[in-house]
Backbone as JSON, one array per atom type, in Angstrom:
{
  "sequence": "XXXXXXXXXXXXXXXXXXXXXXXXXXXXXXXXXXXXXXXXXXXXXXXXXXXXXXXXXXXXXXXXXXXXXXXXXXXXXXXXXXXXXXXXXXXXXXXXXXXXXXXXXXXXXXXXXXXXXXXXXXXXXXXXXXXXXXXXXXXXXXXXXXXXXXXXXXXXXXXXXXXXXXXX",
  "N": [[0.83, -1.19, 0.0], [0.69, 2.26, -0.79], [1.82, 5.53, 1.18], [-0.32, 7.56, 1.07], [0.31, 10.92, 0.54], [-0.41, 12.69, -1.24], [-2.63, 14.37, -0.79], [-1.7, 15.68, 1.02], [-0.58, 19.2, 1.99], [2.04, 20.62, 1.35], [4.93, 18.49, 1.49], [7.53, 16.29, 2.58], [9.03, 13.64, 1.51], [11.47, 11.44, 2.91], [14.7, 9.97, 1.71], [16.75, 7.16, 1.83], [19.92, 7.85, 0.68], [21.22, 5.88, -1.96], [20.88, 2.76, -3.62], [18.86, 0.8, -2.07], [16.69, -1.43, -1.97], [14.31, -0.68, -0.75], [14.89, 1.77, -1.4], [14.95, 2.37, -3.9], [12.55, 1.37, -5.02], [10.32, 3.65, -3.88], [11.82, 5.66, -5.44], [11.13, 4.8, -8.32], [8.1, 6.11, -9.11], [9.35, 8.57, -9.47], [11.37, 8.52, -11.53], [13.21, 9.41, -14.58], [14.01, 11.64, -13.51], [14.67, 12.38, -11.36], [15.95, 10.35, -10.09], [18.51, 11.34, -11.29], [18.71, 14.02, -10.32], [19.4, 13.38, -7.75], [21.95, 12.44, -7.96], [23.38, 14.35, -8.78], [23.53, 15.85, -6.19], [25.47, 14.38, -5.11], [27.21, 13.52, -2.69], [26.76, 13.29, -0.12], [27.42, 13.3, 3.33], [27.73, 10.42, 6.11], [24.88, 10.62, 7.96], [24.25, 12.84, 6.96], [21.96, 15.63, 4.8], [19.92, 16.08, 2.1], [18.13, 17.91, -0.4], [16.01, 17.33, -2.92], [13.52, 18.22, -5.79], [10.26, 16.98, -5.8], [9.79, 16.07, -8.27], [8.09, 13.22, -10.16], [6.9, 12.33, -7.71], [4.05, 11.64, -4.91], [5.0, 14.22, -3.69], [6.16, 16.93, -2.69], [8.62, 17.76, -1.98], [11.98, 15.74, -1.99], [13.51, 14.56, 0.32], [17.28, 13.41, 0.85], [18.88, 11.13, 2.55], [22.18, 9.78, 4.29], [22.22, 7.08, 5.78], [24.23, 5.04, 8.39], [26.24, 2.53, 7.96], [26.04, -0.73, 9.23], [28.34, -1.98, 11.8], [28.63, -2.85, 14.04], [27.47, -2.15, 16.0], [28.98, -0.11, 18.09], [30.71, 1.86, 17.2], [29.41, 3.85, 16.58], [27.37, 4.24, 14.89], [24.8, 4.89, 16.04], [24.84, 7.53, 16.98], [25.23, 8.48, 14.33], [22.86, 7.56, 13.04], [20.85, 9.61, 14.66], [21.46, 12.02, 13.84], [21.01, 11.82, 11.02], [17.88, 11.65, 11.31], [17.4, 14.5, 13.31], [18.77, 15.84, 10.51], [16.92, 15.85, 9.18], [14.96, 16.33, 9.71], [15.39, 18.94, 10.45], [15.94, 20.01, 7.49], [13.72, 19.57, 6.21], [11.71, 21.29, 7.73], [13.2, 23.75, 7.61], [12.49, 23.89, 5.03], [9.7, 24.32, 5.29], [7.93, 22.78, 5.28], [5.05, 21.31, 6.49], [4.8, 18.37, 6.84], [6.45, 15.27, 6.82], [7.4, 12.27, 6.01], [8.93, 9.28, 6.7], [11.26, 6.95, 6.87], [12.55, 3.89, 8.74], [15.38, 4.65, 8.8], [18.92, 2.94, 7.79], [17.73, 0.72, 8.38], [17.62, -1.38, 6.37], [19.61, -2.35, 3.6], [21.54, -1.02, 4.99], [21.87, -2.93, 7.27], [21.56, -1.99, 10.04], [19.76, -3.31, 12.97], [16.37, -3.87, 13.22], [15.58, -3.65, 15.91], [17.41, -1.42, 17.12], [17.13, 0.83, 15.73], [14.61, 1.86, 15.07], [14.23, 2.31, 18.05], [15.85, 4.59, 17.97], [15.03, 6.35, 16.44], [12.63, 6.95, 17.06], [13.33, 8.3, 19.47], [14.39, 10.51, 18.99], [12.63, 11.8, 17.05], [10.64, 12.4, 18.19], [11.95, 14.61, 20.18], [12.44, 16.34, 18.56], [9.99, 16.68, 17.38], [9.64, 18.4, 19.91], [9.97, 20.73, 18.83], [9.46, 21.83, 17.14], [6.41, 21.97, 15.21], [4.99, 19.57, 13.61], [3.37, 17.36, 11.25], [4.32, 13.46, 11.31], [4.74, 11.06, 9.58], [5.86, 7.72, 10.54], [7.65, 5.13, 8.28], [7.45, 2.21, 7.93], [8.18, -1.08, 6.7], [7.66, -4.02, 6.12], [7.09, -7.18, 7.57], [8.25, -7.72, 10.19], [9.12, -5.41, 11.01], [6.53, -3.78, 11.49], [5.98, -5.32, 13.08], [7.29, -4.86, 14.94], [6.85, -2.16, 15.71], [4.55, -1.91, 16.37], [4.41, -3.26, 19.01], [5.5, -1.3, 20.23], [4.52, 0.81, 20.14], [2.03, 0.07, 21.51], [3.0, -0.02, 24.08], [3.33, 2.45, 24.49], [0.27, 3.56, 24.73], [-0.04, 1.96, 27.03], [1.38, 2.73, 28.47], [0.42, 5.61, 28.64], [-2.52, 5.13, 29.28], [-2.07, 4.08, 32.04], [-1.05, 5.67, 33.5], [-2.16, 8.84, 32.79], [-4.91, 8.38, 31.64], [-7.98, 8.98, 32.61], [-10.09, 8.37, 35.4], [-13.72, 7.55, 34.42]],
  "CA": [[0.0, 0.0, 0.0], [1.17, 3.77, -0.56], [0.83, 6.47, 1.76], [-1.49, 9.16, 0.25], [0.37, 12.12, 0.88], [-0.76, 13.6, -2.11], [-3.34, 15.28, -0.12], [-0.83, 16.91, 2.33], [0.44, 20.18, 1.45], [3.76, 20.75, 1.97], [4.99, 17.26, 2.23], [8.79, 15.88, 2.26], [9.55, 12.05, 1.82], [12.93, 11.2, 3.23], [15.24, 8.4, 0.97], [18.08, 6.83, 1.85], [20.55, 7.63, -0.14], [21.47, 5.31, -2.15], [19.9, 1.78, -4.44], [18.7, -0.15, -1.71], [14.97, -2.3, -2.44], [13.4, 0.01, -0.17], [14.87, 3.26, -2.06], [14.07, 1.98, -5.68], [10.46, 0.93, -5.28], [10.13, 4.51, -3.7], [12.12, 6.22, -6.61], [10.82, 4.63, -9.15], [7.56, 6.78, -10.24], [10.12, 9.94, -9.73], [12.46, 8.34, -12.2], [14.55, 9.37, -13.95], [14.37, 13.06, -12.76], [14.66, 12.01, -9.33], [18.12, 9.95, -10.19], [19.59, 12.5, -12.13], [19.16, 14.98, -9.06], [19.67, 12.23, -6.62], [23.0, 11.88, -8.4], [23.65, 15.84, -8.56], [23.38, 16.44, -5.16], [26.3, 13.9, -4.21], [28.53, 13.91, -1.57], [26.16, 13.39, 1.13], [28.4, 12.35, 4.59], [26.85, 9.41, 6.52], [23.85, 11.61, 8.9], [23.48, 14.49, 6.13], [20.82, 15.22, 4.37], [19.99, 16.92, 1.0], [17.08, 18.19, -0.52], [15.4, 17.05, -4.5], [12.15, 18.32, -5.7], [9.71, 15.1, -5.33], [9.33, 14.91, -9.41], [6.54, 12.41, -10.08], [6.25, 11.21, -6.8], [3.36, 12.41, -4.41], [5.54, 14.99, -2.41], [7.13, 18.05, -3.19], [10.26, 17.76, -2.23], [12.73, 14.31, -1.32], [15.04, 14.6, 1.72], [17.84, 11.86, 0.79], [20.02, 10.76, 3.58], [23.19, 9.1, 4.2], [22.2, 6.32, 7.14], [25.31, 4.18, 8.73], [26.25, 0.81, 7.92], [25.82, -1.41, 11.05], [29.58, -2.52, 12.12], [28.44, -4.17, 15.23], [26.65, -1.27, 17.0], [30.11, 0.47, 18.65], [31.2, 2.78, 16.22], [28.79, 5.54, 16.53], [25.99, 3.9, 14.44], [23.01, 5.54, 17.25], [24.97, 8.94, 16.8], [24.89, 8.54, 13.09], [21.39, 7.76, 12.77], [19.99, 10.72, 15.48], [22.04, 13.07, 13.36], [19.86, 11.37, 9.97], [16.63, 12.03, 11.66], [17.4, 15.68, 13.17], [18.57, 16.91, 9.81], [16.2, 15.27, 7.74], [12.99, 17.36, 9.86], [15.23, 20.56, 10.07], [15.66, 20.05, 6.89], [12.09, 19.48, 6.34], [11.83, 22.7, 8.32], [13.41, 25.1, 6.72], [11.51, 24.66, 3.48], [8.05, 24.69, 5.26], [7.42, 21.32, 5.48], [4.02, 20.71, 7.0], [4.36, 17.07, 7.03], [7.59, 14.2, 7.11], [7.38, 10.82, 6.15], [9.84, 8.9, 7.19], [11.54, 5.52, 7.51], [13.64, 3.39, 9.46], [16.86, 4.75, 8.16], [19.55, 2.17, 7.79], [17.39, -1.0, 8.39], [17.7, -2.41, 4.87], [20.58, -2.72, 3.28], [22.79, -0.95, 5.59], [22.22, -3.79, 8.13], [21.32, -1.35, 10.92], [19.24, -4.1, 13.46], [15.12, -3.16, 13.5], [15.26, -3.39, 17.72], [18.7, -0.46, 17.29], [16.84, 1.8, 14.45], [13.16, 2.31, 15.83], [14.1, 3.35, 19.12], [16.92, 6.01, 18.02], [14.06, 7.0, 15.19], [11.43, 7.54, 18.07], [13.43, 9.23, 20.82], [14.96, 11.67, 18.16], [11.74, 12.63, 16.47], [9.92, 13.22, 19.44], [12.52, 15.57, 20.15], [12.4, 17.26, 17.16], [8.39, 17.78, 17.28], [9.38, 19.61, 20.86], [10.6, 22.01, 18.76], [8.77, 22.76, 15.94], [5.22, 21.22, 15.47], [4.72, 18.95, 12.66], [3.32, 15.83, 11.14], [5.62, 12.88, 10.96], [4.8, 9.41, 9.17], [7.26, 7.26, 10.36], [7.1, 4.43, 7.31], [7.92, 0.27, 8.07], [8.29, -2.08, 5.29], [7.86, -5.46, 6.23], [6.54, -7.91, 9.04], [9.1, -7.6, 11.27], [9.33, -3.86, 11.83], [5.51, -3.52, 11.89], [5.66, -5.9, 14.77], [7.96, -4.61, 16.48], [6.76, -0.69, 15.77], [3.15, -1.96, 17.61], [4.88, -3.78, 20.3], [6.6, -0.23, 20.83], [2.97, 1.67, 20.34], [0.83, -0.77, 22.65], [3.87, 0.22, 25.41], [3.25, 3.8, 24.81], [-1.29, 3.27, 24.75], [-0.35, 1.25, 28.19], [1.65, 3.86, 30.02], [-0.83, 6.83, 28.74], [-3.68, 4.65, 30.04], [-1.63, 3.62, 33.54], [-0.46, 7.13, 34.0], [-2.83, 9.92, 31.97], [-6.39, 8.15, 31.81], [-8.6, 9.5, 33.69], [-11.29, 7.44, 35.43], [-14.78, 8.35, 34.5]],
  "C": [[0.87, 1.25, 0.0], [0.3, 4.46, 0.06], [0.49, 7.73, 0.86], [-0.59, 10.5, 0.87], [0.02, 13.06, -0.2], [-1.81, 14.67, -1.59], [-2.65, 15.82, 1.22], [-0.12, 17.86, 1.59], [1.57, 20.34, 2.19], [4.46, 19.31, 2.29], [6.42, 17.14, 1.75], [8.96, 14.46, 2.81], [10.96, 12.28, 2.12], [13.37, 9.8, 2.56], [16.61, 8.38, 1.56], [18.82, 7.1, 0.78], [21.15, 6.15, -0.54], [20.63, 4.1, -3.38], [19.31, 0.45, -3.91], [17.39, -0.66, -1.81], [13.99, -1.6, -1.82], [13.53, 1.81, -1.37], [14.24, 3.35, -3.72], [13.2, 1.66, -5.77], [9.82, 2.35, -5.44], [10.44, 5.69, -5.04], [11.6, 6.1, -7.61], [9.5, 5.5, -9.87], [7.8, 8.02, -10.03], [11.19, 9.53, -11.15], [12.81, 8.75, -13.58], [15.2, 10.35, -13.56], [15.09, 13.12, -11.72], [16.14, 11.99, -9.31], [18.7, 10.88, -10.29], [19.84, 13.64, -10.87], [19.75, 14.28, -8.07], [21.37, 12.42, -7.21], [23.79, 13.46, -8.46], [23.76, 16.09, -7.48], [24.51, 14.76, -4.31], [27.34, 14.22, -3.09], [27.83, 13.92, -0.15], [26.44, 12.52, 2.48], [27.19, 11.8, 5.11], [26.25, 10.49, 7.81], [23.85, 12.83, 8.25], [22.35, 14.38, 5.65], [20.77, 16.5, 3.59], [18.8, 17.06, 0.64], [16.66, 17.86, -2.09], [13.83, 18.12, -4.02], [11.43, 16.66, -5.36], [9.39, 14.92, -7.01], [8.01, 14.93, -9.22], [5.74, 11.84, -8.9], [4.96, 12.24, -5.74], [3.94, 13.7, -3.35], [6.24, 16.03, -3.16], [8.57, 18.03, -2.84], [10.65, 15.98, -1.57], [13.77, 14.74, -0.77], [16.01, 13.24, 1.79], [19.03, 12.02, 2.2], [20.85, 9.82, 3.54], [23.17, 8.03, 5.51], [23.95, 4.97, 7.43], [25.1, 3.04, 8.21], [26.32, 0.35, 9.15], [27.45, -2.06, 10.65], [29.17, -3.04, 13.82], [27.89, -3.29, 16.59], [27.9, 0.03, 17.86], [30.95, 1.68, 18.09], [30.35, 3.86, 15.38], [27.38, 5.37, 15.33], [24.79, 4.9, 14.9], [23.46, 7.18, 16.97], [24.35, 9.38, 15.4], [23.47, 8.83, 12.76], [20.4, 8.92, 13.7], [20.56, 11.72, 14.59], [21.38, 12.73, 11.96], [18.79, 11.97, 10.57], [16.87, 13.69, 12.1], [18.01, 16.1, 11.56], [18.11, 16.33, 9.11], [14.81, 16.24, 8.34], [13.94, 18.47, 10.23], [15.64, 21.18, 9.14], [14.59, 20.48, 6.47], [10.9, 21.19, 6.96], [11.57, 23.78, 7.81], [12.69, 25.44, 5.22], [10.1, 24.7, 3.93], [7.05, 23.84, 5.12], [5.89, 21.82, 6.51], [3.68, 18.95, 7.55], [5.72, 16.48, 6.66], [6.89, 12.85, 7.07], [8.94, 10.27, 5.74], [10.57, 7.81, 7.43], [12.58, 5.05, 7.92], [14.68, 3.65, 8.84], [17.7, 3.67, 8.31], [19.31, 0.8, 8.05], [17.5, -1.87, 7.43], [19.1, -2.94, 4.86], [21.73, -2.57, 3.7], [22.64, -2.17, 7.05], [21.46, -3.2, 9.56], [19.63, -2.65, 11.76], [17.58, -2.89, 13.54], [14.96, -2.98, 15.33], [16.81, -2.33, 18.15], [17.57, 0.92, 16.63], [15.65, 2.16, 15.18], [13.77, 3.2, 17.02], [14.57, 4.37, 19.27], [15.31, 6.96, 16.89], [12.75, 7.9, 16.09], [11.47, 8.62, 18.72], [13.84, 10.74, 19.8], [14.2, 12.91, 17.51], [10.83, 13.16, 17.18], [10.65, 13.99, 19.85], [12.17, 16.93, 19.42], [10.79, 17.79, 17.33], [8.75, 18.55, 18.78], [9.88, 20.57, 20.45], [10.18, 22.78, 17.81], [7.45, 21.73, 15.89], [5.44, 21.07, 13.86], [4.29, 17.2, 12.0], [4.1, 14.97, 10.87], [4.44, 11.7, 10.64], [5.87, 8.83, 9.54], [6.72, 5.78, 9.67], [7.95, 3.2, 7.59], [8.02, 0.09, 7.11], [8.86, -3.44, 6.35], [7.56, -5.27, 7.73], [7.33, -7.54, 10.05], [9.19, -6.24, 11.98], [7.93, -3.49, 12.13], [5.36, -4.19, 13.04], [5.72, -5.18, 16.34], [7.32, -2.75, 16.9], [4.92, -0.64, 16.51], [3.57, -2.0, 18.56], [4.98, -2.41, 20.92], [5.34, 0.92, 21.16], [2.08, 1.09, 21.3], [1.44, -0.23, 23.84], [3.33, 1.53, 25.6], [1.71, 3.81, 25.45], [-0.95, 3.18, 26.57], [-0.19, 2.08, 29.4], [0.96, 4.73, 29.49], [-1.86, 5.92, 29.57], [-3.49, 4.47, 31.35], [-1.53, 4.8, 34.04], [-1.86, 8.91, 34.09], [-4.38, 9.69, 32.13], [-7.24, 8.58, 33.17], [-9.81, 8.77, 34.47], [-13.02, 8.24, 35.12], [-16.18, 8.26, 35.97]]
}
């Protein structure tokens, strides 16, 4: 399924840089505009982040990023990827974004583990909305990360309801 952002104004998808199975499905009905900028706008160090129009695809602009390769978690991976997510929404930002969709940076092809990536993706972007208000999609692909990205939402539901709910 695709998300509909065609009905959000102002909207910025975020891509990994790069040609990994998640970025080329996504690219593909920008192509081959997309590439050709994608490919113009090189040089992007691992946690930067650059800006395309969005092309064909439903979004006005594409925020590509440079996410870590996983080397065994020790070598600054969690920095890497919090420094992906802040400048991919103040990125997102500065052009007037209204809306961010978003996905697990580095879970594909760079290796980056789905129980490492979610939780830096969470604590980072909840950050980030305390600082500017805006909608975020954050976008799964595949069983495994939808599992685990409930598991991680039922936790949150449980402590609002233990904590916040109010009795009537």
């Amino acid at each position: 399924p695709e998300l509909a952002l065609q009905r959000i104004k102002e909207t910025a998808y975020v891509q990994r840089k790069g040609y990994g199975s998640a970025a080329a499905k996504l690219r593909r009905p920008g192509a081959p505009r997309l590439r050709g900028a994608s490919r113009a706008r090189t040089g992007c160090k691992t946690g930067g982040a650059k800006l395309t129009q969005g092309y064909r695809l439903p979004c006005r602009w594409v925020i590509h990023t440079a996410g870590p390769v996983w080397q065994g978690g020790q070598n600054g991976e969690r920095e890497a990827l919090e420094r992906c997510y802040r400048n991919c929404f103040a990125l997102a930002r500065s052009q007037g974004c209204e809306s961010l969709a978003i996905p697990l940076i580095g879970a594909g092809s760079n290796g980056v583990p789905l129980t490492q990536v979610l939780p830096v993706a969470l604590e980072t972007l909840e950050a980030c909305l305390l600082e500017a208000e805006m909608t975020v999609y954050l976008v799964v692909f595949g069983k495994d990360a939808y599992a685990l990205s409930r598991q991680l939402r039922d936790g949150v539901q449980s402590y609002i309801d233990d904590h916040y709910a109010q009795s009537v």
